[in-house]
Structure formats: structure tokens, C-alpha cells
C-alpha positions in Angstrom: 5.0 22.0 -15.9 7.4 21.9 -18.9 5.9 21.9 -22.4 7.2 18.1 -23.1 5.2 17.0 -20.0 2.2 18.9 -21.6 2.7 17.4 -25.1 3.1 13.7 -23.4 -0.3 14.4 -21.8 -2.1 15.7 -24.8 -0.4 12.4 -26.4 -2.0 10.1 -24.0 -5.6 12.1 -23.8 -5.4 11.7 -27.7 -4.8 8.0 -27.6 -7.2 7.0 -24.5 -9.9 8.9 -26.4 -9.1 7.1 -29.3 -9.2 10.1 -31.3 -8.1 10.2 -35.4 -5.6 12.7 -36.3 -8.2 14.9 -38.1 -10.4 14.9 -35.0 -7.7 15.8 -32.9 -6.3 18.8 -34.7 -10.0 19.8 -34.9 -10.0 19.9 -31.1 -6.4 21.4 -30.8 -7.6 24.0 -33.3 -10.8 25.0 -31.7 -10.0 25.2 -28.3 -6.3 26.7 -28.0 -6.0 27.9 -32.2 -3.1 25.7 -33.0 -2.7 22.9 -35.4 -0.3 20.7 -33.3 1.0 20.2 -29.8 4.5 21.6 -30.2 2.9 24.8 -31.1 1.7 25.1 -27.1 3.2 28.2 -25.7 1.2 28.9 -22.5 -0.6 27.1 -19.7 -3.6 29.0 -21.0 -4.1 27.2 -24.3 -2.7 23.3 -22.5 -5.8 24.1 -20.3 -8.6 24.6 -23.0 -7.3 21.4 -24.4 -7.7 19.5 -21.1 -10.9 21.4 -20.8 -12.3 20.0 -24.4 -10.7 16.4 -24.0 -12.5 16.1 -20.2 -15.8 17.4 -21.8 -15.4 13.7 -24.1 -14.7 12.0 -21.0 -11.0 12.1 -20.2 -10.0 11.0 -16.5 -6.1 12.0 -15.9 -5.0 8.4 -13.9 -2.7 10.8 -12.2 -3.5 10.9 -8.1 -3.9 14.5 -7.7 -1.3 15.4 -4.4 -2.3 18.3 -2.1 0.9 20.1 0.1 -1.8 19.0 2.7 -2.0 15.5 1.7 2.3 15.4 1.4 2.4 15.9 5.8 -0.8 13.6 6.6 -0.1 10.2 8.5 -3.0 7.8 8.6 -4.7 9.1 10.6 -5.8 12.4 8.4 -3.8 15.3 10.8 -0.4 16.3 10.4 2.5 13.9 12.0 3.4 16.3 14.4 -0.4 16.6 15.6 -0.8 12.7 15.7 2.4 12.7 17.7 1.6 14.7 20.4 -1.9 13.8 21.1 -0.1 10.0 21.6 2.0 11.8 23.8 -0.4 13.5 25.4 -2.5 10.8 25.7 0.0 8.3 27.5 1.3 11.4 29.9 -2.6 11.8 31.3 -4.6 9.1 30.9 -5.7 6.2 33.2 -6.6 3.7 30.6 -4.0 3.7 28.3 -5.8 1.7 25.6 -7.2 3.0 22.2 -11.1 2.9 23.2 -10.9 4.9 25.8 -8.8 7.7 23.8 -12.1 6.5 20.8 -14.1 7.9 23.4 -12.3 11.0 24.1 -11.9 12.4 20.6 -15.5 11.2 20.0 -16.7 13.2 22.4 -14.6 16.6 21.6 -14.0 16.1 17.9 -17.1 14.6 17.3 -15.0 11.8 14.8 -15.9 8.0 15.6 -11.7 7.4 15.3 -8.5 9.3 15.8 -7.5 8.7 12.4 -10.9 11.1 11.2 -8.9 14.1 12.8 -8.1 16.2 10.5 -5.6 19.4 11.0 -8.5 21.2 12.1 -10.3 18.9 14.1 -7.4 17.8 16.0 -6.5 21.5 17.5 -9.4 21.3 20.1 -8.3 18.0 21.1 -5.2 18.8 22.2 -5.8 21.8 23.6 -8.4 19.6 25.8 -5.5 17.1 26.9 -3.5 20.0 27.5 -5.6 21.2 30.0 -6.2 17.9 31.5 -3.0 17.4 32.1 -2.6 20.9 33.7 -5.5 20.1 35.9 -3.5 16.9 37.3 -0.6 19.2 38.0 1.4 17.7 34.8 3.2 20.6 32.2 2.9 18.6 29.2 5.9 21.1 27.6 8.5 19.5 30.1 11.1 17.8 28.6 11.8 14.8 30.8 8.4 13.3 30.3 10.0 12.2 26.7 11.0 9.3 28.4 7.7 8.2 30.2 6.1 8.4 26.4 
């Protein structure tokens, strides 16, 4: 983060606290040893600040945003993983409907929905359809069962 973004959030810290100007400078002094925001030079000192104003109860309104969180569909795993268990799912299964795939990833996963899988929790579960499908005599890598999807 640039210094100007750091400033602006100091700024907004300082004003949803409500804090005076001498109060502020007192908490800009003691916790990174400056007098005024433009006088920031590291990460270091922006973080004591944060540190002080969050110990007088300031919540950042910013949604924190994991790399995780960036490649997750709804139902929690990555889009590529959601996918091919659909994929999967229609190749192999009898009943094509939603409870009885419920069911399935209930009973590997231990989730009460597919959209509880997470990254993790969804490997097993398609390494399960994969072998299902290779015990039906299905290859779920080949390419012309796009189509039947």
C-alpha cells in the first residue's frame, strides 16, 4: 500500500473515532514517534497506529479479500473443482438430481451441501467419482464425454 492510501485511512480511523486533534497526535506520537501522518515512512509505524486506533474500537468496513476467496464460486471450492464434480456427477450417476449428489458428498465429505466443500474437502470427492466412474468402465479424462455433460 502507498503512503496516501495509509494517510486516507489514518484520516478516517481519526474521524470515526471522533478523535480531537491533540488526542490524535498523542496517539500518532506514542505509537509510531511522529507528530503527523505525512511523516509515515514504513509499514511498521502505519501498523502501530492501526494497532492503537483498534485497541479504542476501530473496525476497518473494508471486506478483507483472501487470493483463496478471489477463485471460490458458491459453493466454497475452486471453480474448476465445482466444475468437474458436476461433470463427474452427470457422466456416472443414475439419479441425476441434487439430493442424491446431497447424499454422496454427505457421506464422503461429511458436509450437509456441495456448496460446504471447500478446496480441501472436495479432493476426496472427486477422487471417489473418479473411481466410480472407472468401476462402470467410464475414463472420466476422455474428451468426447464434454458433450454428454
Amino acid at each position: 500500500m502507498d503512503k496516501n492510501k495509509w494517510i486516507q485511512i489514518i484520516h478516517v480511523a481519526k474521524r470515526d473515532l471522533r478523535l480531537q486533534d491533540d488526542e490524535y497526535r498523542l496517539i500518532l506520537q506514542s505509537a509510531a514517534g511522529i507528530t503527523s501522518a505525512s511523516e509515515l515512512s514504513s509499514s511498521f509505524q502505519f501498523n502501530q497506529i492501526m494497532t492503537a486506533f483498534k485497541k479504542l474500537g476501530f473496525h476497518s468496513n473494508r471486506p478483507r479479500q483472501t487470493t483463496r476467496r478471489k477463485h471460490e464460486n458458491r459453493w466454497g471450492c475452486s471453480e474448476a473443482q465445482r466444475s468437474y464434480i458436476e461433470g463427474l456427477w452427470k457422466l456416472m450417476s443414475r439419479r441425476k438430481d441434487l439430493e442424491s449428489l446431497e447424499a454422496m458428498v454427505k457421506r464422503i465429505a461429511h458436509v450437509d451441501h456441495p456448496r460446504f466443500l471447500n478446496t480441501k474437502s472436495a479432493t476426496p470427492v472427486i477422487l471417489a467419482m473418479r473411481q466410480m466412474c472407472q468401476d462402470q468402465g467410464i475414463n472420466p479424462d476422455r474428451k468426447d464425454y464434454d458433450d454428454q455433460r
